[in-house]
C-alpha positions as a Python dict, from the first residue, in 0.01 Angstrom:
ca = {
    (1, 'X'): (0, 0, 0),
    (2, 'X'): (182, 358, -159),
    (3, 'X'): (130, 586, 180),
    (4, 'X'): (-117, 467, 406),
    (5, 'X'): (-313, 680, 617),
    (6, 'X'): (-182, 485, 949),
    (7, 'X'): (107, 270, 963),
    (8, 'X'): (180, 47, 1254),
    (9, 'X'): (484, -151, 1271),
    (10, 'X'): (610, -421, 1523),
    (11, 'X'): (389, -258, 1800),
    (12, 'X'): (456, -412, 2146),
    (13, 'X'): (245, -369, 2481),
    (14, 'X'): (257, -475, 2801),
    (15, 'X'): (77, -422, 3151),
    (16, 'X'): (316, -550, 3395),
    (17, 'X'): (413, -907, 3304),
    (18, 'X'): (103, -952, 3082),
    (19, 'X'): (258, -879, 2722),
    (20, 'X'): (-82, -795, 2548),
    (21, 'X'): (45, -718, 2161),
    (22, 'X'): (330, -932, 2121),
    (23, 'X'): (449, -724, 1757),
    (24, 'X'): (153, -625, 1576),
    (25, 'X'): (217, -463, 1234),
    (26, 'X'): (-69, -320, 941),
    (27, 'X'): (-150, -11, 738),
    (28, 'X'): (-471, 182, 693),
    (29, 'X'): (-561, 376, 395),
    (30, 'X'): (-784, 655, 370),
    (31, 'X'): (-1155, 559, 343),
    (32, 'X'): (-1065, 201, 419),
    (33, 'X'): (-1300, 14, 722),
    (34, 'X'): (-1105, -257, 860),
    (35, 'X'): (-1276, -509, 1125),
    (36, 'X'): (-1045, -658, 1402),
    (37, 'X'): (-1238, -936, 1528),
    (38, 'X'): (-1063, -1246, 1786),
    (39, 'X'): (-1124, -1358, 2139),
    (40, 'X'): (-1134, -1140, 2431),
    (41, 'X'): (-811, -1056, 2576),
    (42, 'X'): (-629, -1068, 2231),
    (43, 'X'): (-529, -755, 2239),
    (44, 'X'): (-786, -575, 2025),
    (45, 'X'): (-881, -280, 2247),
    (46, 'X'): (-575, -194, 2309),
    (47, 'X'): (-471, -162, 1958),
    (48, 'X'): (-724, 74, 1936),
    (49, 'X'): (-633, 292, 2259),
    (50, 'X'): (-239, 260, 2116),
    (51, 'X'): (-366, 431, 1774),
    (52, 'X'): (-499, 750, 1961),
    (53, 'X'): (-235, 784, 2228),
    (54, 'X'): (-449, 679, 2498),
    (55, 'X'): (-220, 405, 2580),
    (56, 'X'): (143, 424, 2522),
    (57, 'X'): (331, 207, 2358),
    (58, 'X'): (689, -42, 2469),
    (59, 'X'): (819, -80, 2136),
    (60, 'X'): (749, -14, 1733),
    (61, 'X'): (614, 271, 1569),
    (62, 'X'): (222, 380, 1508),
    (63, 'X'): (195, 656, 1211),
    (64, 'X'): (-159, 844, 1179),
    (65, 'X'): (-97, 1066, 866),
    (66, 'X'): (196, 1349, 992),
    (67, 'X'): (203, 1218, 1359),
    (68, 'X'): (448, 985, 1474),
    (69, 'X'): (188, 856, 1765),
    (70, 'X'): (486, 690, 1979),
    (71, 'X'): (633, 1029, 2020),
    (72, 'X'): (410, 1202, 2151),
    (73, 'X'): (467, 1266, 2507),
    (74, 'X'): (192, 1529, 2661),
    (75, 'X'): (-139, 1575, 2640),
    (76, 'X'): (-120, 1900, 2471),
    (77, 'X'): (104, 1728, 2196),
    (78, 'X'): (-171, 1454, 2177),
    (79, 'X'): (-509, 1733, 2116),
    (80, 'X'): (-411, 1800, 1744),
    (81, 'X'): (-393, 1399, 1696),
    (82, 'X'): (-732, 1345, 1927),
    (83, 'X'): (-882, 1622, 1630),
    (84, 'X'): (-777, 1392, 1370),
    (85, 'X'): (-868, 1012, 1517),
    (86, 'X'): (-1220, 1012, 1739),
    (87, 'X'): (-1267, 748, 1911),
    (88, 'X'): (-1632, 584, 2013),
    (89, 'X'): (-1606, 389, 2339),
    (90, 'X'): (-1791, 72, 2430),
    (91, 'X'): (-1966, 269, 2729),
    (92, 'X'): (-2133, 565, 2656),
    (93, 'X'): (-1933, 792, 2881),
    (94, 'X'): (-2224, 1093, 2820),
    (95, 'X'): (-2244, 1398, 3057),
    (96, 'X'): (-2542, 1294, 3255),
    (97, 'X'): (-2611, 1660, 3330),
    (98, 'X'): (-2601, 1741, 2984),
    (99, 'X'): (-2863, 1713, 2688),
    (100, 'X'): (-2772, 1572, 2398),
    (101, 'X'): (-2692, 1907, 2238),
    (102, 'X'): (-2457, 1968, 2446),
    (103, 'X'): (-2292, 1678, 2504),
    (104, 'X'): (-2194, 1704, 2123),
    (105, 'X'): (-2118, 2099, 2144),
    (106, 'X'): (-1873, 2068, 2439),
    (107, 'X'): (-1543, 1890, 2291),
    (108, 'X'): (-1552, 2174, 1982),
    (109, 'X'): (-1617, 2457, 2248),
    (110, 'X'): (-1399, 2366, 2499),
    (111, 'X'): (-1102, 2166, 2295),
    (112, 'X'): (-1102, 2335, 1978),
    (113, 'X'): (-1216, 2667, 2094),
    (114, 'X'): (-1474, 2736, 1813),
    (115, 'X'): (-1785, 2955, 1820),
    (116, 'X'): (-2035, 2866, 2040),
    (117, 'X'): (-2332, 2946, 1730),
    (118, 'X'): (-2166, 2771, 1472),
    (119, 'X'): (-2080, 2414, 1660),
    (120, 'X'): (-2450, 2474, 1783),
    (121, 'X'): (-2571, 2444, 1431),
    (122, 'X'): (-2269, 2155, 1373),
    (123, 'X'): (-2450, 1931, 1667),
    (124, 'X'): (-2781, 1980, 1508),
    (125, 'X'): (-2645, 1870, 1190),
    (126, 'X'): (-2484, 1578, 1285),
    (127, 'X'): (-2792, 1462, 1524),
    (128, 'X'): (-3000, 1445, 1240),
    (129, 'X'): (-2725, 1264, 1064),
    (130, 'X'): (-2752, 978, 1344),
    (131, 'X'): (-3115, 977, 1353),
    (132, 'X'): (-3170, 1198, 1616),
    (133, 'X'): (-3425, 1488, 1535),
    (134, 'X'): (-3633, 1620, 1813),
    (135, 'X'): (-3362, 1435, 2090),
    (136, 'X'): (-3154, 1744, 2129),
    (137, 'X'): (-3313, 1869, 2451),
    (138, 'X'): (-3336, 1512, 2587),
    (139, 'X'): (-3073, 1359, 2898),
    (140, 'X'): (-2937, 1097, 2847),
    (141, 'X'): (-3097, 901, 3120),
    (142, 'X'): (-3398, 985, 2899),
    (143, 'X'): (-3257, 810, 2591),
    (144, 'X'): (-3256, 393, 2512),
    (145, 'X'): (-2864, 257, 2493),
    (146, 'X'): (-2833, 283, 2108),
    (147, 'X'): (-2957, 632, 2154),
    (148, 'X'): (-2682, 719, 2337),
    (149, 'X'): (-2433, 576, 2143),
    (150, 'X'): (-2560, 753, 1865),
    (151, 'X'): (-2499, 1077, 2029),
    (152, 'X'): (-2152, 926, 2127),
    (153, 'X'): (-2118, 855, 1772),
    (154, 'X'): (-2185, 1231, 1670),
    (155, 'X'): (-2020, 1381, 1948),
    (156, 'X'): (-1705, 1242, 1774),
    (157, 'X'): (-1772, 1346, 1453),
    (158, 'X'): (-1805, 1693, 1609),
    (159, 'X'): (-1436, 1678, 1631),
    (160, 'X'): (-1478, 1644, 1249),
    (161, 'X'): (-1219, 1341, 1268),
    (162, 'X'): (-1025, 1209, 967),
    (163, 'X'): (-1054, 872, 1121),
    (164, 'X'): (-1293, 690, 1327),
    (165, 'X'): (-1166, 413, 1593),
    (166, 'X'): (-1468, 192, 1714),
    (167, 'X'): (-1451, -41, 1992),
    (168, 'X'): (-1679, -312, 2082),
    (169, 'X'): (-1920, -24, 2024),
    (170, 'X'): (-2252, -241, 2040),
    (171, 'X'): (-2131, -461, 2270),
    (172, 'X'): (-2354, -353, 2585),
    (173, 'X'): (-2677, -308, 2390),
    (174, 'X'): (-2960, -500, 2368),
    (175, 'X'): (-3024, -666, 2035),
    (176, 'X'): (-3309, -413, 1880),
    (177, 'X'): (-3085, -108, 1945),
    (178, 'X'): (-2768, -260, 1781),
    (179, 'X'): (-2941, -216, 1448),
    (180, 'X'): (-2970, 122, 1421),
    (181, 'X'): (-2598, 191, 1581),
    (182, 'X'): (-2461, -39, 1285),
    (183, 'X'): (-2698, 125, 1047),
    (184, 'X'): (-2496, 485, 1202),
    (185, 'X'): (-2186, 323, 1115),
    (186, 'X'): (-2213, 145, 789),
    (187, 'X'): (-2352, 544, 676),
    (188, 'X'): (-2002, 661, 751),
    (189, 'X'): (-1847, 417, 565),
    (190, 'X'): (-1987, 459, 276),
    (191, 'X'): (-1939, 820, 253),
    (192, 'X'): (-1554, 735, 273),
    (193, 'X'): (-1468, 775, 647),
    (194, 'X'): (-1140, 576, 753),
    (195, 'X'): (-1302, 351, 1012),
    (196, 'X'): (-1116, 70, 1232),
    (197, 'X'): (-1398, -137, 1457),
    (198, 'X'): (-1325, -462, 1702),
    (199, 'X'): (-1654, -570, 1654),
    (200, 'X'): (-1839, -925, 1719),
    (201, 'X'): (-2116, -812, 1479),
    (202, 'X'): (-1942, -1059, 1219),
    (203, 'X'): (-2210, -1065, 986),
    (204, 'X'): (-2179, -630, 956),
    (205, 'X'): (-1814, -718, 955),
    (206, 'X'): (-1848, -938, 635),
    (207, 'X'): (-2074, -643, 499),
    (208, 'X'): (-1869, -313, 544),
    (209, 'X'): (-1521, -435, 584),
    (210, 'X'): (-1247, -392, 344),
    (211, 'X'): (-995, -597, 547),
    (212, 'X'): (-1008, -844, 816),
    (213, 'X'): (-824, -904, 1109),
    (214, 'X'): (-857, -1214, 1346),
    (215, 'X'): (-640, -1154, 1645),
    (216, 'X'): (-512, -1415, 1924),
    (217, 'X'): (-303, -1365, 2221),
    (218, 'X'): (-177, -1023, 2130),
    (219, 'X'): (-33, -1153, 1760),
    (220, 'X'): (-175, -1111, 1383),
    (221, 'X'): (-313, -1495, 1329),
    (222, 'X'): (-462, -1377, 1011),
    (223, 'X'): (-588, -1125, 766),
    (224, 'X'): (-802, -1099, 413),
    (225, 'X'): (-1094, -950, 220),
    (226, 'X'): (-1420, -1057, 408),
    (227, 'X'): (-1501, -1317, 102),
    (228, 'X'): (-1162, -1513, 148),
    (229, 'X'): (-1201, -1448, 545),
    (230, 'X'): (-1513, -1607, 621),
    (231, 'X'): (-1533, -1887, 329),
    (232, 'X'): (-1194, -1966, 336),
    (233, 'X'): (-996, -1917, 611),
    (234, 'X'): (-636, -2050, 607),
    (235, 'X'): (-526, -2100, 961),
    (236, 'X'): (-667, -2337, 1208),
    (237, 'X'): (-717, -2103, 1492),
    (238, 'X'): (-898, -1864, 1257),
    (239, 'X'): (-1162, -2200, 1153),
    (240, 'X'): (-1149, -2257, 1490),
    (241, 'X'): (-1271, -1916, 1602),
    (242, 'X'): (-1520, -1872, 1367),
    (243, 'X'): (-1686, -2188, 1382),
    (244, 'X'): (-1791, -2065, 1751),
    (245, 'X'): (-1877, -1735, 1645),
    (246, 'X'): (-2083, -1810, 1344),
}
């Protein structure tokens, strides 16, 4: 791939003694949606958290466009990355206190210092965008799960992101609501946003993906286009995995 829009090579992580990626290497291009799909504690997440500097890194390199992720040390070195890679959270993590409105309007306010008016008219925009109308004034306490994920979902894009990191982002909803979170996402993709999701949706994995990824204790097992992926996978522990997941 001629200059990918995030390059990770040979990335290591560990929490103590517990070596979680064991040398994970792959490159992203713009508008691409890869799926990263494997057991639990393989490591996915934290790929994830390592691609937006929430989680530093032991050893290897992680490129997102200009920024060389691994160097970056403080927090105010990390906001102009955190513009460019938004990242939607298993748990909702919404401002209780806050409507809708302006749990979208804050990040733009308060991070990127932009006019109150205009980022008001932004978080309208993109409410509607996640199927929102006429939920602007609710709380979230007021609003099912997907609901809030949805505003989680346009709260990032309020940071008008060049990439969009998903993780496990359906995994504490109840089956009805899932639908219309995937139905957010899949949007995105098709209107060309760089997305990378750990997912165990595998069927909306086999439907938006460009690239798979099955990970296992912290280490690439395999990778390919959803068609080769799911019909023909060529390692054992992929089979394996999927034959319990399918």
């Amino acid at each position: 791939m001629k200059n990918p829009l995030i390059s990770i090579y040979d990335v290591h992580k560990s929490f103590g003694e517990t070596e979680v990626l064991k040398g994970i290497s792959l490159d992203v291009g713009t508008g691409d949606v890869i799926c990263i799909v494997g057991p639990s504690g393989s490591g996915k997440s934290t790929l994830l958290r390592c691609i937006n500097a929430l989680v530093p890194i032991n050893r290897g390199s992680i490129r997102v466009g200009d920024f060389q992720v691994h160097q970056l040390k403080s927090e105010r070195e990390k906001i102009p990355l955190r513009r460019m890679v938004s990242m939607v959270f298993q748990q909702y993590n919404l401002f209780p206190h806050r409507t809708a409105l302006e749990n979208v309007m804050m990040a733009p306010i308060h991070v990127l210092k932009q006019d109150r008016q205009e980022v008001k008219e932004l978080a309208y925009g993109l409410l509607a965008k996640v199927g929102l109308q006429g939920k602007e004034k609710n709380y979230p306490g007021e609003l099912s799960g997907g609901q809030q994920q949805r505003v989680a979902i346009a709260r990032s894009l309020a940071m008008k992101p060049e990439v969009m990191l998903f993780d496990e982002v359906t995994a504490a909803l109840d089956p009805e609501t899932v639908k219309e979170v995937l139905l957010t996402i899949r949007e995105l993709a098709e209107e060309g946003m760089t997305c990378l999701l750990v997912t165990h949706e595998m069927r909306f994995a086999r439907e938006v993906a460009d690239q798979m990824y099955f990970t296992d204790k912290g280490v690439i097992v395999e990778s390919a286009p959803p068609a080769d992926f799911f019909t023909n996978p060529q390692h054992e522990r992929t089979r394996e995995f999927l034959s319990q997941v399918l």
